[in-house]
C-alpha positions in Angstrom: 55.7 -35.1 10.4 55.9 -32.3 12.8 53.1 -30.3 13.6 53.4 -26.8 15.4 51.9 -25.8 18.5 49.5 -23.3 16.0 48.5 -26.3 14.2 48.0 -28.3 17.4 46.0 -25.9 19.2 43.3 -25.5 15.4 43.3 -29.4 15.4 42.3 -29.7 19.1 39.7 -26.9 18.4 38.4 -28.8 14.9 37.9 -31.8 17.3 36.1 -30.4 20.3 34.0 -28.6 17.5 33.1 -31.9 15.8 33.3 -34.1 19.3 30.2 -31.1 20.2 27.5 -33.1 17.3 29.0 -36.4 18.0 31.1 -36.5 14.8 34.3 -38.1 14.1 37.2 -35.7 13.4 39.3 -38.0 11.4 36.2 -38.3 8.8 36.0 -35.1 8.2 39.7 -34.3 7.9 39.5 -36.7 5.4 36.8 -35.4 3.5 39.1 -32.1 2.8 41.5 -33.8 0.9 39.1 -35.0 -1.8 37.1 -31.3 -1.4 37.4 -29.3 -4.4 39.1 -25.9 -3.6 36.4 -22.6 -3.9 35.9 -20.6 -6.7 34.0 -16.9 -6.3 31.5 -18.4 -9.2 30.4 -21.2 -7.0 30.7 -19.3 -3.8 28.4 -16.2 -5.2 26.5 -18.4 -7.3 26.8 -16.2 -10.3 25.5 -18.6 -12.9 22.6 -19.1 -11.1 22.4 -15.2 -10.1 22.9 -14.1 -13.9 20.1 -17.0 -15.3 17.3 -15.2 -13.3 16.1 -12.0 -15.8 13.5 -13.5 -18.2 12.1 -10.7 -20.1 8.6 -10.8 -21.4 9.3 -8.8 -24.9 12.0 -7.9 -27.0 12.4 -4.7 -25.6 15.7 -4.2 -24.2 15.3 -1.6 -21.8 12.9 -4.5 -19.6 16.2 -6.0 -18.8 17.0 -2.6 -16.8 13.7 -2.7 -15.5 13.8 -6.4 -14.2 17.7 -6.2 -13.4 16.8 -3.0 -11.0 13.8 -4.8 -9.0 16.2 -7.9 -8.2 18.8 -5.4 -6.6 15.8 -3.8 -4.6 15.1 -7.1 -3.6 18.4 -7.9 -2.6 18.9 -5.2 -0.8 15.6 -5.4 1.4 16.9 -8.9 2.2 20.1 -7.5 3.4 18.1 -5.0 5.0 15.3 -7.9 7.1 19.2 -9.6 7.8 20.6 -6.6 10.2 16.8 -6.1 11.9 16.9 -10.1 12.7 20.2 -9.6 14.5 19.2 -6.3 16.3 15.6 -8.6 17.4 17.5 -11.2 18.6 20.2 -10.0 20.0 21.0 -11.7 23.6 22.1 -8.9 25.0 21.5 -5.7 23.0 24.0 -3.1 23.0 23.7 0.8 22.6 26.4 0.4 19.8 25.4 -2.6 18.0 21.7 -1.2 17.9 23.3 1.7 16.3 25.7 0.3 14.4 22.7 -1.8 12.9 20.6 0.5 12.4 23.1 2.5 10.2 24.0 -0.2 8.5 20.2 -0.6 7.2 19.7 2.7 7.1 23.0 3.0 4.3 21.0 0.5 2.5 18.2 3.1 1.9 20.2 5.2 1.0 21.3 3.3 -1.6 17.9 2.4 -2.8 17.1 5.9 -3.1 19.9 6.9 -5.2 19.4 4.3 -7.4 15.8 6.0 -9.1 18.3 7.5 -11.4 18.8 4.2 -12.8 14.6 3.9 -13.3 15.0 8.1 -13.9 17.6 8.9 -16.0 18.1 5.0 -17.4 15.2 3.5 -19.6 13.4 5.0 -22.2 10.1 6.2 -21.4 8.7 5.2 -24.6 9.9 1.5 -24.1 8.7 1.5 -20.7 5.0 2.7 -21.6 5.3 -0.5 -23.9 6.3 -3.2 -22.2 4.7 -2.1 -18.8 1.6 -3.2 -20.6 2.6 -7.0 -20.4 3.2 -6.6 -16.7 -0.2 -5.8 -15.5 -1.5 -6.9 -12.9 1.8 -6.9 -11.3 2.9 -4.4 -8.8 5.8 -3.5 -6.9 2.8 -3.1 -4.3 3.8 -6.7 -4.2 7.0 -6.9 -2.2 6.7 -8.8 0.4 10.0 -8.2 1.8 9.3 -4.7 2.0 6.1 -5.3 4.0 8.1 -7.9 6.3 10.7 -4.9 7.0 7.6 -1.9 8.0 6.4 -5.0 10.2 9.9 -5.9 11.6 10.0 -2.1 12.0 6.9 -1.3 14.1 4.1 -1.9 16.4 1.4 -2.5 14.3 -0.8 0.1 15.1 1.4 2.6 13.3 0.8 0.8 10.1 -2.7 0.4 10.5 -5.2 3.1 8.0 -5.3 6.5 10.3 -8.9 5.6 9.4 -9.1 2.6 11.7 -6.4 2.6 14.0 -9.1 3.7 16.9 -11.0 0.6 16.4 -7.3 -1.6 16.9 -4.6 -2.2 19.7 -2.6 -4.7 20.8 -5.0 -7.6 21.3 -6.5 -7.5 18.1 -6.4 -10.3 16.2 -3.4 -10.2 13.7 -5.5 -11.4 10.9 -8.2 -8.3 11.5 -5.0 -6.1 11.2 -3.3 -7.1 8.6 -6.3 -6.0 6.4 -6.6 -3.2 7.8 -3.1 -2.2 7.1 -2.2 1.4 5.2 -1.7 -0.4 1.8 -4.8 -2.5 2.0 -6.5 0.7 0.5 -4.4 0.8 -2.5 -5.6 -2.4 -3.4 -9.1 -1.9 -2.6 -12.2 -0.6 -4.8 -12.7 2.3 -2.7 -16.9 2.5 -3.6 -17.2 -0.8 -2.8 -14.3 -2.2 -0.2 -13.9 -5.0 -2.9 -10.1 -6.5 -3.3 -8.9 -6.3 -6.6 -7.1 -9.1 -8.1 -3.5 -7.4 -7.9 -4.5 -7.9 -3.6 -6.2 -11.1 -3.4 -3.0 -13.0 -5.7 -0.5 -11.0 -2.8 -2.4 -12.3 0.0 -2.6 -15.7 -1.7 1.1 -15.9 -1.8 2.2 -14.5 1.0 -0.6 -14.1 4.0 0.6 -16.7 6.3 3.9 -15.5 6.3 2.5 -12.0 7.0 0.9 -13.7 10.0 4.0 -15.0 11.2 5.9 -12.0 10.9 2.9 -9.9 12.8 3.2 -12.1 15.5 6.8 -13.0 15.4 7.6 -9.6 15.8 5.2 -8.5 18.1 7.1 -8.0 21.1 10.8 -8.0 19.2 10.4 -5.2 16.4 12.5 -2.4 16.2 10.6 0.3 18.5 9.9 -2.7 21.0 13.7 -3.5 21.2 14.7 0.4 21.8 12.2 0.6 24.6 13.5 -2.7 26.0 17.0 -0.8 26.4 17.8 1.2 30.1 16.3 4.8 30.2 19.8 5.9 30.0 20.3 4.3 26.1 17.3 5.6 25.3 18.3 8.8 25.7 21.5 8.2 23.8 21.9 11.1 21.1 23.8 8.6 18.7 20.9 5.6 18.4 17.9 8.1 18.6 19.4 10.2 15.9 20.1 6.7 14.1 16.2 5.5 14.8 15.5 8.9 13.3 17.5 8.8 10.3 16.4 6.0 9.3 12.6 6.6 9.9 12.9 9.8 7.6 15.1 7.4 5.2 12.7 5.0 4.8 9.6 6.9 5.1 10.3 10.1 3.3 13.3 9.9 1.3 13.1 6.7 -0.2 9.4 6.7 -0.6 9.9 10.4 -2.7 12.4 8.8 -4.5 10.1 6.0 -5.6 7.4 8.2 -6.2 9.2 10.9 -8.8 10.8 8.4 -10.5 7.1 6.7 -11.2 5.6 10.3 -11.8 8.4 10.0 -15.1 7.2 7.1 -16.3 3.2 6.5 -15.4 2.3 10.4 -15.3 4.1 11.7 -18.7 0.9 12.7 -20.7 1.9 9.6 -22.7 -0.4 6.5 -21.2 -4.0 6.8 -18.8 -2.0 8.0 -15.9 -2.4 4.1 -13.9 -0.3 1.8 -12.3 0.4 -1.2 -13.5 -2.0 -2.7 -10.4 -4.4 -0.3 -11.0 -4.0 1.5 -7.3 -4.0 5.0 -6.4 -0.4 5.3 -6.9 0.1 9.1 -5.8 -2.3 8.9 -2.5 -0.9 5.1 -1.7 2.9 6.2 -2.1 3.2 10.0 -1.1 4.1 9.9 2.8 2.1 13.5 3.6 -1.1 11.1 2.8 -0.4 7.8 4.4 2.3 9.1 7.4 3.9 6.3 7.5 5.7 6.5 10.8 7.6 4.1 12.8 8.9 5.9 15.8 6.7 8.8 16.0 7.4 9.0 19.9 11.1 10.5 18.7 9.8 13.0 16.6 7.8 16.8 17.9 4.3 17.9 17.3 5.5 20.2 14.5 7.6 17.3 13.3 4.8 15.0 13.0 2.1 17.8 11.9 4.4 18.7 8.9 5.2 14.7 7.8 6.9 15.0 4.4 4.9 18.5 3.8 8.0 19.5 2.8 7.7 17.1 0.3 
């Protein structure tokens, strides 16, 4: 058998790759030739994928409603994928952050044009029906979308305006975390008491809030831009991409959530609540909350009118 020098040279590569974790080449040559082939079903795992939507009544429209989420979800987690590279990046272009940053920011974009499905694509009557076996759930309770603000931020600028006097950098994570903007929506607000849609989120997922806090302490997004030489800083290309993407995911998506909720929970046709029982137009509406990441990039006037126009 001859073997070309193209060949050759992949073969000697395969075996410096292998002779690198102190495996033997010729094993796992040999292993290909009983490997079965790849097929897109097992490489997507689409069986697995399509088994996931277990509706709770007979109403067909749920399977829009649940179908929907698990796209959201799949997109936040190709979202929390680009911020991880741009974090840990060994050396951190102007391009790549941009590039990145785009690339996330697309993703929103996405996200918000999709309310049309929840807008234009469910019955409103179904919905009021079998929203009723969801409760106490909440799409409060993403926890990749509170991993993404945190991978997004220093912490102080997703603290309550209410308490961010009282917090800086060397509070203790735990003290900030409940005092973050959307505590209060799951708070009774006469008597600070967390209702149960908080205390089951915080059950599930506060120690990997904690983790993330202090993972990305020093490594979110804003931290990484200021890491960069004064002269990147100032490129017009990433700070109109750190822009865009603050507005994106602060204003534009956020309205986008919100109207298509105002459809279904604030028709004249239920009592008006969310499914957790928050204060769903205060909590969500961005003139109230000013969610900000970057607010160093934007003006006085910018900042003063936060989603006024809105």
């Amino acid at each position: 058998m001859t073997i070309n020098d193209t060949t050759a040279s992949i073969l000697d590569e395969i075996d410096q790759k292998f002779q690198k974790i102190n495996q033997k080449t010729e094993t796992h040559l040999e292993g290909l030739l009983w490997s079965k082939p790849i097929t897109y079903w097992d490489y997507i795992q689409t069986d697995a994928l399509l088994n996931l939507q277990i509706q709770r009544t007979t109403l067909p429209d749920e399977m829009v409603f649940i179908m929907y989420h698990q796209v959201n979800e799949l997109l936040f987690k190709m979202v929390l994928w680009e911020m991880h590279q741009i974090s840990y990046a060994e050396k951190l272009t102007t391009d790549f952050f941009t590039e990145r940053l785009m690339r996330i920011s697309r993703y929103f974009d996405m996200l918000t044009t999709s309310f049309d499905i929840m807008g234009d694509g469910m019955e409103v009557e179904q919905y009021m029906k079998f929203r009723n076996t969801l409760t106490p759930a909440s799409g409060f309770q993403s926890a990749q979308y509170r991993m993404i603000e945190i991978a997004s931020t220093d912490l102080i600028n997703l603290i309550d305006y209410r308490f961010r006097s009282t917090i800086d950098r060397n509070t203790p994570y735990e003290h900030a975390l409940d005092h973050m903007y959307w505590q209060a929506a799951g708070k009774d607000h006469q008597t600070g008491e967390k209702s149960y849609l908080l205390l089951e989120f915080e059950r599930k997922y506060k120690a990997a809030f904690l983790t993330q806090m202090e993972e990305y302490n020093t490594i979110n997004l804003w931290q990484k831009f200021k890491q960069l030489p004064e002269a990147d800083r100032e490129n017009p290309e990433l700070v109109k991409a750190m822009r865009h993407y603050d507005h994106t995911v602060n204003i534009t998506w956020v309205m986008g959530h919100l109207n298509a909720a105002r459809k279904y929970i604030d028709n004249g046709k239920g009592d008006g609540e969310a499914t957790g029982g928050s204060d769903w137009k205060k909590y969500m509406h961005p003139r109230y909350q000013r969610r900000i990441f970057f607010p160093e990039l934007w003006s006085e006037e910018e900042l003063a009118n936060w989603g006024v126009e809105n």
